[in-house]
C-alpha positions in Angstrom: -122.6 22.4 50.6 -120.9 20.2 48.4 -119.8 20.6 45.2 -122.0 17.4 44.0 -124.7 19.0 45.6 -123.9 22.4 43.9 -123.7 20.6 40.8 -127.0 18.8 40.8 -128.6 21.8 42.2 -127.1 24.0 39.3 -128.5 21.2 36.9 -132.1 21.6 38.3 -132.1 25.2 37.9 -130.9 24.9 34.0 -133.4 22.4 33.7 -136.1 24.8 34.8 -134.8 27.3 32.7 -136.7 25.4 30.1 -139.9 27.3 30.7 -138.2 30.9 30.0 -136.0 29.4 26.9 -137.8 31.4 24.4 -137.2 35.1 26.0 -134.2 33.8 27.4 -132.8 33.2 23.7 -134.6 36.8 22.9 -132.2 38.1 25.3 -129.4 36.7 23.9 -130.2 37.8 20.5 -130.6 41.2 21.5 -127.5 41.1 23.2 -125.4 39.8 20.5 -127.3 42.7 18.3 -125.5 44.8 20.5 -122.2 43.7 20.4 -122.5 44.0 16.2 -124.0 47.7 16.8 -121.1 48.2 19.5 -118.5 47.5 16.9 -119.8 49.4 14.0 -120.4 52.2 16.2 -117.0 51.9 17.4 -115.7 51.6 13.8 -118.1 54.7 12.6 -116.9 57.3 15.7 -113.2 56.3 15.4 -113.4 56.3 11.2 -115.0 60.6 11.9 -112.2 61.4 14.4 -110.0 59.9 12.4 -111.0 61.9 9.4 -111.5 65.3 11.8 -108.4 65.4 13.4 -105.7 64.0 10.6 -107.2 64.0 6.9 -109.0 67.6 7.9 -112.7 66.3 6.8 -115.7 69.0 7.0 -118.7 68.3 8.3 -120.7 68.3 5.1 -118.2 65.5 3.4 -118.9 63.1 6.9 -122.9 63.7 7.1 -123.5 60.4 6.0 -121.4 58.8 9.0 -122.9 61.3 10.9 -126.3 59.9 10.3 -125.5 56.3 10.5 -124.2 56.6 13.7 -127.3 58.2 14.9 -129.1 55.1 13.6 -126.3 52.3 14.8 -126.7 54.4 18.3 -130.4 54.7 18.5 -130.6 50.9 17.6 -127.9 50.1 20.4 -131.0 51.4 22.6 -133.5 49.5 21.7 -132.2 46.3 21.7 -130.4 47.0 25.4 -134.5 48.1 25.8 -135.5 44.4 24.3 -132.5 43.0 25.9 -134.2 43.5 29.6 -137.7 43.2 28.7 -137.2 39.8 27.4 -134.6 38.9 30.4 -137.8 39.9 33.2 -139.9 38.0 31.1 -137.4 34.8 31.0 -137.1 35.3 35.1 -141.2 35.5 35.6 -141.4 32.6 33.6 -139.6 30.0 35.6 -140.7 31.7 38.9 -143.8 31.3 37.9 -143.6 27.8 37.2 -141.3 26.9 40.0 -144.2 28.7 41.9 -147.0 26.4 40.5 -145.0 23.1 41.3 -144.3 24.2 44.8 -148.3 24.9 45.1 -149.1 21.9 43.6 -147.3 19.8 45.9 -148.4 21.9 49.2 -151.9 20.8 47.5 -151.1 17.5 46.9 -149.7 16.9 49.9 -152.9 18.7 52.1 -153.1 20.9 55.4 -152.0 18.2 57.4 -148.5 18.2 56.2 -148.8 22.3 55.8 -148.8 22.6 59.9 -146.0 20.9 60.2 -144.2 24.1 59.4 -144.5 27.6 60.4 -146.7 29.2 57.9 -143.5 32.5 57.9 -141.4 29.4 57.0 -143.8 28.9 53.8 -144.3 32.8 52.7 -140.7 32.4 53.0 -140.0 29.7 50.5 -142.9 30.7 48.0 -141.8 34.4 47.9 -138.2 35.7 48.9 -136.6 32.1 47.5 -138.4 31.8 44.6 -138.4 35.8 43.9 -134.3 35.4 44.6 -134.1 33.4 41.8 -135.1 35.8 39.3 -131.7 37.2 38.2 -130.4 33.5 37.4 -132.9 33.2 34.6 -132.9 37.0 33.7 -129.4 38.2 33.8 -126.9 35.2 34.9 -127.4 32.5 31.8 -128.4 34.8 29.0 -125.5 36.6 29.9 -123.1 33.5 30.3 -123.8 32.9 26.4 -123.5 36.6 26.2 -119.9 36.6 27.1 -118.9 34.2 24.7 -120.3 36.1 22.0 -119.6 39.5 22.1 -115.5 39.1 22.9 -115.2 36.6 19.8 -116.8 39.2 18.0 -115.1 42.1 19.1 -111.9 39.7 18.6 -113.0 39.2 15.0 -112.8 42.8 14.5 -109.6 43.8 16.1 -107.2 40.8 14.5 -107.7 42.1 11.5 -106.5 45.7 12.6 -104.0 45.1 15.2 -102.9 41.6 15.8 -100.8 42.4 18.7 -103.7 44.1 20.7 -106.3 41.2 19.7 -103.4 39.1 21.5 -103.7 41.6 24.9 -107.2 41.3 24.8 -107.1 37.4 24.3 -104.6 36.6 26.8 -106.0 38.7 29.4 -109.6 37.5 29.3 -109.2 34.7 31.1 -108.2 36.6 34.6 -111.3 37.5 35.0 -113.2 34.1 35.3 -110.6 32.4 37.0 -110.5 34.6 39.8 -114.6 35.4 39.6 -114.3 31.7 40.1 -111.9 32.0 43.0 -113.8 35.1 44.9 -117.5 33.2 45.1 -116.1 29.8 45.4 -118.0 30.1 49.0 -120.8 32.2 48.0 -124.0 29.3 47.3 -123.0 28.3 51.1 -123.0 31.8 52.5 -126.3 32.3 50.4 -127.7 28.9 51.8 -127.1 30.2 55.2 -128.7 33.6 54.9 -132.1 31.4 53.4 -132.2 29.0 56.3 -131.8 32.4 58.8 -134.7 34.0 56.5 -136.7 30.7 56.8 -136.4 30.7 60.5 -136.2 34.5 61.2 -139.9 34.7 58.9 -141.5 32.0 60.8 -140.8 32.8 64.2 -142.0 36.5 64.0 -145.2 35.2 62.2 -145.7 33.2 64.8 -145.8 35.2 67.7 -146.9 38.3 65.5 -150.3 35.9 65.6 -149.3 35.1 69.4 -149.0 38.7 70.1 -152.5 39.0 72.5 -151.1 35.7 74.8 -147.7 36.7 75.0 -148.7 40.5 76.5 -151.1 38.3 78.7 -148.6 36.2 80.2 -146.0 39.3 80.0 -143.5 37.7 77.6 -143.4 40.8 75.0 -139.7 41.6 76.0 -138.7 38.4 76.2 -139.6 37.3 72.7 -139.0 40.8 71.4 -135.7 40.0 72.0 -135.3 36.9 71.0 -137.0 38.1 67.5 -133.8 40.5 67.7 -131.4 37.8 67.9 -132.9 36.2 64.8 -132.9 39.5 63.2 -129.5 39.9 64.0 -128.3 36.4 63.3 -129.9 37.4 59.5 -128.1 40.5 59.7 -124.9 38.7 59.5 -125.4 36.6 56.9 -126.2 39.0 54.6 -123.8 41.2 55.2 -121.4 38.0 54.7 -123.0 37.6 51.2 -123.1 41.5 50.0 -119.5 40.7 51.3 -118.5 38.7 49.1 -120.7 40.4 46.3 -118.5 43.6 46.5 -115.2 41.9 46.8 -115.9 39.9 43.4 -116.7 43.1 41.7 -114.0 45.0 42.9 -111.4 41.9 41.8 -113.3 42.5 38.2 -112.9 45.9 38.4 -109.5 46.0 38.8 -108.4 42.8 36.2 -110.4 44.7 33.6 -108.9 47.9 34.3 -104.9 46.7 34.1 -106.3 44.6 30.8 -107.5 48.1 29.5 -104.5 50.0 30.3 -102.3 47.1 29.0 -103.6 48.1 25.5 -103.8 51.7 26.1 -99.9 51.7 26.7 -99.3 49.6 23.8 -100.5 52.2 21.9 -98.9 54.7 23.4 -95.6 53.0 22.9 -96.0 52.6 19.2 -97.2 56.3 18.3 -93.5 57.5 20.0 -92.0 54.8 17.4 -90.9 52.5 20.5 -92.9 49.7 19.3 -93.2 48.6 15.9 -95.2 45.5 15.8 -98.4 44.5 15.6 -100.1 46.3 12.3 -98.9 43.9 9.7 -95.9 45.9 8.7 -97.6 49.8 8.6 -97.4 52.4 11.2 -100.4 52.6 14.0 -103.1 55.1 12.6 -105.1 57.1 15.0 -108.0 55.4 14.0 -106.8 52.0 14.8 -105.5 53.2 18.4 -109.2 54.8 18.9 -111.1 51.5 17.1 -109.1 49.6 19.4 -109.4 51.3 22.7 -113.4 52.2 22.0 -113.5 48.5 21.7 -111.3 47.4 24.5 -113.7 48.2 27.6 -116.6 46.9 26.1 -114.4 43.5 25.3 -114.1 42.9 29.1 -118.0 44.5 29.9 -119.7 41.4 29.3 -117.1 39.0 31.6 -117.6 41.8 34.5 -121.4 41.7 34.0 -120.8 38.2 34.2 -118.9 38.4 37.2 -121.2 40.7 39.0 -124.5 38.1 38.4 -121.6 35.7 39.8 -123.3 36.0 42.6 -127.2 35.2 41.4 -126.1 31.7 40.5 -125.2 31.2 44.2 -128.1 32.8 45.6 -130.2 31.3 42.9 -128.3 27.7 44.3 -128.8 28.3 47.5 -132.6 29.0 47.3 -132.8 25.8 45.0 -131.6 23.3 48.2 -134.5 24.3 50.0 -137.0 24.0 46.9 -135.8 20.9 45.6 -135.2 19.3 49.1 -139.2 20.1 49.9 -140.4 18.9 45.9 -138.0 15.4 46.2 -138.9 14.6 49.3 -139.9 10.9 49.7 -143.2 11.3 51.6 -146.8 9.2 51.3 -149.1 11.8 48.9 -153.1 11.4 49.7 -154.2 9.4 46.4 -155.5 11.4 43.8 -157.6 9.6 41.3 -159.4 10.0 37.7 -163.0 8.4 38.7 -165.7 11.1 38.0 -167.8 11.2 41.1 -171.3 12.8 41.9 -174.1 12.2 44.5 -177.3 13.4 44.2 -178.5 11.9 47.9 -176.5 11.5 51.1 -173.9 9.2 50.3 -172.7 5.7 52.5 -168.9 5.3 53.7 -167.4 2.3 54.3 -163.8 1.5 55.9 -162.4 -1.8 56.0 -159.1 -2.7 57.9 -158.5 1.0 57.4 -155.1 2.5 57.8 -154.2 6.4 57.9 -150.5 7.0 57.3 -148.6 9.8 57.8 -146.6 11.3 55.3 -143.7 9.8 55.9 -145.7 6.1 56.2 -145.8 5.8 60.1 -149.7 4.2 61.0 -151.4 7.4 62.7 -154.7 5.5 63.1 -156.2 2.0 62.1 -156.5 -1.3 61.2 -160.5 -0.1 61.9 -163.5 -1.0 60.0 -166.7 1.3 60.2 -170.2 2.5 58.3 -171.4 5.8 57.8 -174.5 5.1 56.6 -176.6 7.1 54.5 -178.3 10.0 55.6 -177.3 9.1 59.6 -175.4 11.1 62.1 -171.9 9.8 63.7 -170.1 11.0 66.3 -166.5 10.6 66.8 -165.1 10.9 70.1 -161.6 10.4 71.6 -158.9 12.0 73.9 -156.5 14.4 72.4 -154.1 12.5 70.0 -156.6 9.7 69.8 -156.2 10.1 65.8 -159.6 11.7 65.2 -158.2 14.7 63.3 -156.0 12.0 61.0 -159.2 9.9 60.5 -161.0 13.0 59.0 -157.8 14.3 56.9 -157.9 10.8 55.3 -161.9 11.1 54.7 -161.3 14.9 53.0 -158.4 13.4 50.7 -155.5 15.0 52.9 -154.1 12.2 54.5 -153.2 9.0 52.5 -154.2 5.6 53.7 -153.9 2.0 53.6 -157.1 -0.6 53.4 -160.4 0.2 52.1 -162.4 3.4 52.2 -165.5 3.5 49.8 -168.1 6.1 49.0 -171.0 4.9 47.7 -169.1 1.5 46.2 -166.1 3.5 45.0 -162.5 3.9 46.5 -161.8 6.9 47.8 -158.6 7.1 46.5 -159.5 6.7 43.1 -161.5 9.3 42.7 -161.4 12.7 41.5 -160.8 14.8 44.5 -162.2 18.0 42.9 -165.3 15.9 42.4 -165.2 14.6 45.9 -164.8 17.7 47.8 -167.9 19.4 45.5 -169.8 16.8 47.7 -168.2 17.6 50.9 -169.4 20.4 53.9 -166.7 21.0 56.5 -166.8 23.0 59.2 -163.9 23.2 62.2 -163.8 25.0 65.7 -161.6 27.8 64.3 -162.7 28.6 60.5 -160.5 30.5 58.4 -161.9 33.3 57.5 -159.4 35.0 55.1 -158.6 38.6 55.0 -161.5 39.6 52.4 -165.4 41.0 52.2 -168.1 39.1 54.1 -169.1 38.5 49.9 -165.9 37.2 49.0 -165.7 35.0 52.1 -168.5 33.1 51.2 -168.7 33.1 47.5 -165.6 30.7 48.4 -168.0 28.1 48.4 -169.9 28.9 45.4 -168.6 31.5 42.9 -171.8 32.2 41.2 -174.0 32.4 43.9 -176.3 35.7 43.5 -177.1 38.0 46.3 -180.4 36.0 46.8 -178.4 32.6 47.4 -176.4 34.5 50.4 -179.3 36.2 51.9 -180.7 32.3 51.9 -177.4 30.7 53.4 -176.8 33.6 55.8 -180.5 33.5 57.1 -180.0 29.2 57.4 -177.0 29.7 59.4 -178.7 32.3 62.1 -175.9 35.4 60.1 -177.9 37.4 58.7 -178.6 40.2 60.9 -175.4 41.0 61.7 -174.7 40.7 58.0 -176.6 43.2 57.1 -175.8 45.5 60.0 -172.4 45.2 58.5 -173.2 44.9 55.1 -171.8 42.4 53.0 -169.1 44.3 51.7 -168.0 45.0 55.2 -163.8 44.5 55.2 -162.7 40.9 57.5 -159.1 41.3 58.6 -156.9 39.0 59.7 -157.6 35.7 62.1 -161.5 36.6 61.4 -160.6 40.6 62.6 -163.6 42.3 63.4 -165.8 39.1 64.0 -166.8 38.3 67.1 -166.2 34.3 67.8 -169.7 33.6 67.0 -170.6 35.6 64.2 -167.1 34.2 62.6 -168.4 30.6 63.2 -172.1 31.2 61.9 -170.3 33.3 58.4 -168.3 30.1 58.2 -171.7 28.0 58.7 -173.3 30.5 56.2 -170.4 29.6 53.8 -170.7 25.6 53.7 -174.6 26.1 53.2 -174.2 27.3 50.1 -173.2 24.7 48.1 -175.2 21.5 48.1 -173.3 18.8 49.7 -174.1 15.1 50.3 -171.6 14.1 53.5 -171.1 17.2 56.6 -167.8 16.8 58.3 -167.7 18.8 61.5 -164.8 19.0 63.9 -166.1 20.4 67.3 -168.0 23.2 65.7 -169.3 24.7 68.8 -166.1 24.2 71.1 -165.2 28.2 71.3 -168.7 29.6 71.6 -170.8 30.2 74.4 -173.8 27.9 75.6 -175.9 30.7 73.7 -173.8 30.9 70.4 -173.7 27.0 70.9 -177.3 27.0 70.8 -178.0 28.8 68.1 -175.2 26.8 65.7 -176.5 23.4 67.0 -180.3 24.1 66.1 -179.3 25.2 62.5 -177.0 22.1 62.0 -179.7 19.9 62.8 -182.5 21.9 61.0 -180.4 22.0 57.5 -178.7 18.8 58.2 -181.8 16.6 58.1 -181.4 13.8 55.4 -177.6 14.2 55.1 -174.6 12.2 56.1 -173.3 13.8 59.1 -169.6 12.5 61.1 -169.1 14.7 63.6 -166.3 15.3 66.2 -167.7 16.3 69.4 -167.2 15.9 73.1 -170.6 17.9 74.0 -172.8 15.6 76.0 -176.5 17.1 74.7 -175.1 16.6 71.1 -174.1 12.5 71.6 -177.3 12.1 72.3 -179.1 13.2 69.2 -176.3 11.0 67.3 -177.7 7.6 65.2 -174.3 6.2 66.3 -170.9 7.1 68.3 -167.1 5.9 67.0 -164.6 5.8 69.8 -161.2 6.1 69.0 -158.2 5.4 71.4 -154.5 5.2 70.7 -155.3 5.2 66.9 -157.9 2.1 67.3 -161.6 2.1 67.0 -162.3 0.8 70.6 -166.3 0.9 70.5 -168.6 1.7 68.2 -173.2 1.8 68.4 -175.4 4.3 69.7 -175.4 6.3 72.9 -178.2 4.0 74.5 -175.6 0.9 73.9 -172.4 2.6 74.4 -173.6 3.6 77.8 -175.3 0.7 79.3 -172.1 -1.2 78.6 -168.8 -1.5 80.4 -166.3 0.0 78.1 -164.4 3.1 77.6 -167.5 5.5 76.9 -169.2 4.2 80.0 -166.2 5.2 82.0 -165.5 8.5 80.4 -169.7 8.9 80.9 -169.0 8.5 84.6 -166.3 10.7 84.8 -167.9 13.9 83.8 -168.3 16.5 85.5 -170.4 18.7 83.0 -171.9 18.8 79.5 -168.4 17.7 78.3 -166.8 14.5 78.2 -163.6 16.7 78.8 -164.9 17.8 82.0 
């Protein structure tokens, strides 16, 4: 990486610091509190000691310093407690917002771009990159103003004490940057590396975590097994290359600020044994100047070595940030999202005229085509694998943006409200997601207020609710639709789109995982609670073509034939020939 790239990098991440600038000033406050409270505490212990060991004081004459110190030292505690409240809250801020824009693109930009990576690649970037970025807001910028604070003051009250150790202090300050500076000089790229082997390493054991029941079947456990220990070792070594680096850049701090320490403690030493002389404006070194000074000296070079050991947060923070800001700035085609208010309260018509669907990064997936859905029929849309079909129906759910016209009821798509849009939408695939919830919870997706009465209704529509009940609708769905057989997954997820009233039924091969019986059953409840509505259907099933008002054949990303099964069949085109070469109730077979 760069150091232009570092730089702009470093700029976005100040820039999002924004949203965390109150606590993040809090935190500063607090901290330059502490310094003040550090040096009177210093001046208050060093002035007793002082008076103990050389003027003879008793504890009666030195009860007030006594007691003030208490104070000074009990307030030193709650603003350090302040200090790192306000810091998390600074941190939780900005990840919180950097959170939201990264959802809100992912939703801008639809499922059809989200499968283009592995979903491990995703929990990856909206969890251990963001989460990595929390001690750059908390601890690394309060504490870079922090730094420059509490040394000027300390500075401010040494000077007047002992010039020559304010001098020490000031000319040895500076080691410590410059060579915090030279020790993680390479530590954004090493950080960058161990992301992009966490991206990777999170993705592929999602993958075949999810894979797990095909890989034992085709006897590739070991195989992969091992190849997830590559990755995990591959990770291994990168972050042991970043703690590296971590510890090295502490122990160089460490050391800088020890030698700067002792620099002052001999100075002292020198001038109680009379072999120095300079330094206290012309009177000898008191023991409480020695003490004021050395109580103060550590804590001089504290805030630079805290500074120095969140050194290393800017550089992971940077090297999340690539990632983040390469996904939020890339140049890709977003689905258009309008304003229009939108609502239907009868099946609603869709119109496409020299229709293009792009992909994100503008390439034609399917189109010029022109087409009707008209209101209240039933279309079919058939085609060979890659034919476009899914793009076709990402551009008709607002996932997929598009060139052309395509109207609803008169009004562009793409200038409507999607929200408003989707209310009016049913959408049902071959493999529903189920999500890792109740059998409640899993359909009150569709309509959060539904009552138990409005379940029963949709569950009983969609053929579900015996087996509902038999669980109960509190029964526990795991993972992938765990503990569902196929059928019963598909009829909850049927169950679930009946809910809510809609005006336009998308279905993409509902019935292609479930057996002629399940199949049945699904089919007979589409077409009993589908009467009336707008229904575009993909389907290859040869008993369901035929119940369609008309059939859309898509080829290569063109609309090669369109009319109903009667005309499509009779003539000498593409359907006829795929009609002849069947060898089932498929098309595919």
């Amino acid at each position: 990486m760069d150091k232009k790239t570092q730089k702009r990098l470093y700029g976005w991440l100040r820039k999002q610091s924004s949203h965390g600038r109150r606590w993040i000033m809090i935190s500063i406050a607090f901290g330059l509190g502490q310094g003040i409270l550090m040096v009177a505490q210093a001046w208050l212990l060093a002035t007793l000691l002082h008076g103990f060991i050389i003027e003879g004081s008793t504890p009666e004459q030195s009860i007030t310093l006594f007691i003030t110190l208490l104070l000074v030292t009990f307030g030193k505690a709650a603003l350090a407690y302040g200090r790192e409240v306000a810091s998390f809250k600074a941190g939780s801020a900005v990840r919180q917002t950097i959170r939201q824009l990264v959802l809100t693109r992912l939703s801008r930009l639809g499922p059809a771009y989200i499968q283009r990576r592995p979903a491990g690649s995703w929990a990856s970037l909206l969890l251990e990159q963001i989460e990595n970025m929390q001690d750059f807001f908390s601890r690394y910028l309060p504490q870079m103003a922090i730094a420059v604070f509490i040394p000027v003051v300390i500075l401010i009250a040494v000077f007047p004490v002992n010039w020559a150790a304010g001098l020490i202090l000031l000319g040895t300050a500076p080691l410590i940057p410059i060579f915090m500076i030279l020790v993680g000089v390479g530590a954004a790229d090493a950080n960058r590396r161990n992301f992009q082997a966490l991206a990777r390493l999170s993705g592929h054991f999602l993958d075949r975590l999810k894979g797990l029941r095909t890989l034992q079947l085709f006897m590739r456990t070991q195989a992969e097994g091992e190849a997830i220990r590559d990755a995990s070792e591959d990770f291994r070594e990168r972050t042991m290359e970043v703690l590296r680096l971590a510890f090295l850049s502490t122990a160089v701090l460490e050391f800088f600020a020890a030698i700067s320490v002792a620099l002052v403690a001999v100075y002292f030493g020198f001038s109680y044994i009379d072999h120095l002389n300079f330094g206290s404006y012309g009177v000898k070194v008191t023991l409480f100047t020695g003490l004021f000074v050395l109580f103060l000296a550590p804590e001089f070079y504290a805030p630079l070595r805290e500074l120095g050991a969140h050194y290393h947060a800017k550089a992971q923070a940077i090297g999340a940030a690539e990632q983040l800001l390469e996904f939020l700035e890339a140049e890709v085609s977003e689905p258009a999202a309008g304003t229009a208010p939108f609502h239907a309260d009868s099946p609603v018509k869709v119109e496409a005229k020299s229709l293009e669907v792009l992909s994100a990064e503008g390439k034609v997936l399917v189109g010029p085509i022109d087409f009707t859905l008209e209101a209240g029929s039933r279309t079919a849309l058939i085609g060979v694998s890659g034919a476009g079909k899914s793009s076709l129906v990402n551009a008709l759910l607002g996932f997929a943006p598009y060139r052309g016209e395509l109207k609803v009821n008169g009004q562009e798509l793409a200038t409507l409200d999607m929200s408003q849009w989707r209310l009016q939408l049913g959408w049902l695939s071959q493999n529903p997601q189920l999500f890792h919830a109740s059998l409640r919870d899993n359909l009150l997706l569709a309509k959060p207020t539904a009552s138990d009465a409005e379940l029963e209704d949709a569950l009983k529509r969609a053929q579900a609710w015996e087996f509902a009940m038999e669980k109960g609708l509190d029964y526990p769905v795991g993972d992938q639709a765990g503990g569902l057989s196929v059928g019963q997954a598909q009829r909850l997820a049927l169950a679930r789109t009946l809910l809510k009233s809609t005006q336009l039924m998308v279905l993409d091969e509902p019935t292609a995982s479930l057996d002629r019986h399940s199949e049945r059953a699904i089919m007979t409840t589409i077409e009993q609670v589908m009467a009336g509505q707008t229904l575009l259907m993909i389907t290859h099933r040869l008993d369901q073509l035929t119940k369609m008002d008309k059939i859309l054949v898509l080829a290569h990303g063109q609309l090669v034939e369109q009319g109903s099964f009667q005309q499509l069949s009779q003539a000498d085109g593409p359907f006829a020939r795929l009609l002849s070469q069947r060898s089932g109730g498929s098309l595919d077979e």
